[in-house]
N, C-alpha and C positions, 0 to 999 in steps of 0.2 A: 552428410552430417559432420563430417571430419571440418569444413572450412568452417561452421557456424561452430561448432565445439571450441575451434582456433580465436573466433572472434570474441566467443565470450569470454574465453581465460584470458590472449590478452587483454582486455576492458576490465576485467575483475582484477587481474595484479597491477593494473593503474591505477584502479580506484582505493587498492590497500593501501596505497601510498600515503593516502592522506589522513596520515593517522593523527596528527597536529589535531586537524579539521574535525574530523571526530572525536577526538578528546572534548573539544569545544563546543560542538555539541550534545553530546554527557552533561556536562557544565549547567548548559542553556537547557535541555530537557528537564535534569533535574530540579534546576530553579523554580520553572514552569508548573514542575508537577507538584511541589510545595504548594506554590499558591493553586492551586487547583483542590488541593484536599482541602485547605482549609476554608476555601468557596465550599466546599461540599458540606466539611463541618460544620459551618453556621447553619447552613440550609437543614440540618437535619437536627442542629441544637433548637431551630425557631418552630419546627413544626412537630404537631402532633398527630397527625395519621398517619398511618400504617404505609410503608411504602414498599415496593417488590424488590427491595436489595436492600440491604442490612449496610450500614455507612464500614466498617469493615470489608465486608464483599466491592464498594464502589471505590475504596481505597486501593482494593487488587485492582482493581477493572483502568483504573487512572493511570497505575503505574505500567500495566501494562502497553497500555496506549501510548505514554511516553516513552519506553523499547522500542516500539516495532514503530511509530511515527512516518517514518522516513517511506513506510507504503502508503502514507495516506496524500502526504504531498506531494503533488504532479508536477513533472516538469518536461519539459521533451529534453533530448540529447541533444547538448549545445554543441556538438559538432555539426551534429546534420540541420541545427538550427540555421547555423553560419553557413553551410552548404546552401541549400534552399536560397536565403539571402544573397549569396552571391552568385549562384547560379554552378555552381563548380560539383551540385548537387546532379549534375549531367556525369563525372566520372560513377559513380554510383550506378547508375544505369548500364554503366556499361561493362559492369566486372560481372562474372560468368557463374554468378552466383543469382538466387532469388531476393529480392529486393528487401519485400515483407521481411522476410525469417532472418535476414541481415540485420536489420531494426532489431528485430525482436529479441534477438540475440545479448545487442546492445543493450536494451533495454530491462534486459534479467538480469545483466550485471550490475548497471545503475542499482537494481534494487538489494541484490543480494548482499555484494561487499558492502556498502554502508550499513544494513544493517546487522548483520556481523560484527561490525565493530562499534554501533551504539548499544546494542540490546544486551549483549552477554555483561557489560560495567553495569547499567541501569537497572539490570535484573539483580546482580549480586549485592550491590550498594543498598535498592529499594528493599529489598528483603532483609538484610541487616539490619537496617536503623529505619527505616521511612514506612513499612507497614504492610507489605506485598507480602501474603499470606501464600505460604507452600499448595501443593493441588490436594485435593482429595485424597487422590491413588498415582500410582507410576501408571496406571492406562490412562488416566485425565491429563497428564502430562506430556506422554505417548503420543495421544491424541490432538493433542494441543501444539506438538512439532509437526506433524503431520498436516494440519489444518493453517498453521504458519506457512508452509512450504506452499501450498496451496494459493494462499492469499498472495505470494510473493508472485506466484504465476497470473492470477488475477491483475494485480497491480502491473505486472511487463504488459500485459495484453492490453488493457488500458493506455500504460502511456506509448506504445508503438501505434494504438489509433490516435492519440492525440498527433504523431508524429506525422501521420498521414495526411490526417488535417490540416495541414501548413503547407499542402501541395495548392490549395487555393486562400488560406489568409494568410500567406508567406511569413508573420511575425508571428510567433507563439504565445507573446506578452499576456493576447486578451484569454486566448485559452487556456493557459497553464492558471490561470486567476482565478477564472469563472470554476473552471473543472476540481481543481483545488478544494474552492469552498465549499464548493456543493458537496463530497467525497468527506471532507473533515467534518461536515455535520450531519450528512444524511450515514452516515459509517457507525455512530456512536462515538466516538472521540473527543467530541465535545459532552454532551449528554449520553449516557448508559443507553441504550435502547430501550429496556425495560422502564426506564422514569419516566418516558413519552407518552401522550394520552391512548388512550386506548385504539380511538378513531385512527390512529397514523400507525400503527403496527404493523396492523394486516400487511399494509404498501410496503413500510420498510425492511419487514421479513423476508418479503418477496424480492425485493429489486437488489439489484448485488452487491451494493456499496457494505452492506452488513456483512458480507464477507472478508474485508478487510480487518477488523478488529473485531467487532459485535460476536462473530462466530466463536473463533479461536479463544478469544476472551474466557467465553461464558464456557466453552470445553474446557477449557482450564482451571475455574472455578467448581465444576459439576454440575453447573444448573443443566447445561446440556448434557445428559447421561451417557457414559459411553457406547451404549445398547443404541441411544438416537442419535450419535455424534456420526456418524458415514453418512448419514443423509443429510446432514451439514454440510457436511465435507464435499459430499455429490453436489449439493446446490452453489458452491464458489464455484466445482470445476466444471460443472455444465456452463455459469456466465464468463468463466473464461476462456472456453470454447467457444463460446457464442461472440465473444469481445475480440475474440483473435480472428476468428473466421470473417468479421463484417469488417474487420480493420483490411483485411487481406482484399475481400470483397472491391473496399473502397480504394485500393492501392488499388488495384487492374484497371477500375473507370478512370483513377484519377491519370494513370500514364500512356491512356488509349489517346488523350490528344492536351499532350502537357507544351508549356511556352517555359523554357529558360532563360534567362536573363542572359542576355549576350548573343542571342542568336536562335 
């Protein structure tokens, strides 16, 4: 545990580095998340039925999603991208460590340090001026770091299998695209979970991308009570048990008869 504990800190005091970067996007989320509310605004000024979230409650829900963002866009680790691609992805294989839990490593820091450094400004700023309504109670809140921490594991175990993936479509381009958009709208980050028709709930409650934001979110608000928020909580880390084991799964097959470039 000592070598992966090594890989993630170095990876995570690199990624602090880029605090420029992060500032900018603070910047770009904020911007974002303006015209988003007031997409939402008209939408709730034009209609008159009753809807399952009060335009208040979807103004937390928005800004929220604009904090934590950076779990919901996938990308693989463009080192081991460039590895892969050039074939140089053969040293890798050959350090006396597990390969998977090396990724995976990487890929908790990817997620951790940036979002550290966009979510604490984006929370403090939207809650100031922009409309992001305090929790309930300190256990909604609680609850709601908790259930973050969670999603963050979700989201490494996701993209360490997308990273696995590129052992057979060598470029990541079409999968970080595809997997992306799918995750940004089946998640609720686009739309609330709750404003979806009825008919699509059942699926989206069920399948895990709702983990990433949809969960945490709604803990955070109260809708999820904290009496029913652990079995939230159980349901991200069961799919991220489930997402790390099959990514793991898929690393064994893929390096039982892998071709490197150059040899």
């Amino acid at each position: 545990m000592t070598a992966y504990w090594a890989i993630f800190s170095a990876r995570f005091r690199t990624l602090l580095q880029y605090r420029a970067a992060a500032m900018a996007g603070v910047v770009t989320q904020l911007f974002w998340g303006l015209i988003r509310v007031m997409i939402f605004w008209g939408f709730y000024q034009s209609s008159t039925a009753p809807q399952p979230m009060t335009y208040p409650d979807v103004v937390t829900y928005v800004w929220l999603g604009q904090a934590t963002i950076i779990l919901i866009f996938f990308r693989t680790a463009p080192d081991v991208d460039a590895m892969i691609r050039t074939g140089t992805v053969a040293y890798e294989l050959a350090r006396p460590v597990g390969l998977y839990r090396m990724w995976f490593s990487r890929c908790l820091a990817m997620r951790t340090a940036p979002l550290l450094l966009r979510m604490i400004p984006i929370y403090v700023l939207a809650s100031l001026f922009f409309g992001l309504r305090a929790p309930p109670s300190p256990a909604c809140f609680g609850l709601f770091l908790i259930s973050t921490l969670t999603a963050v594991l979700l989201a490494a175990a996701f993209s360490a299998m997308m990273t696995v993936f590129m052992l057979w479509t060598v470029s990541s381009l079409g999968i970080n695209r595809l997997l992306s958009t799918a995750f940004y709208f089946l998640s609720g980050a686009v739309i609330p979970i709750p404003l979806f028709p009825d008919w699509a709930k059942p699926a989206l409650y069920f399948l895990p991308f709702r983990g990433l934001a949809d969960t945490p979110f709604r803990i955070y608000m109260g809708h999820i009570p904290p009496e029913q928020a652990w079995g939230a909580i159980l349901h991200q880390l069961g799919w991220a048990v489930a997402a790390a084991l099959f990514g793991w799964l898929l690393l064994c097959r893929g390096t039982k008869r892998i071709v490197v470039y150059g040899g």
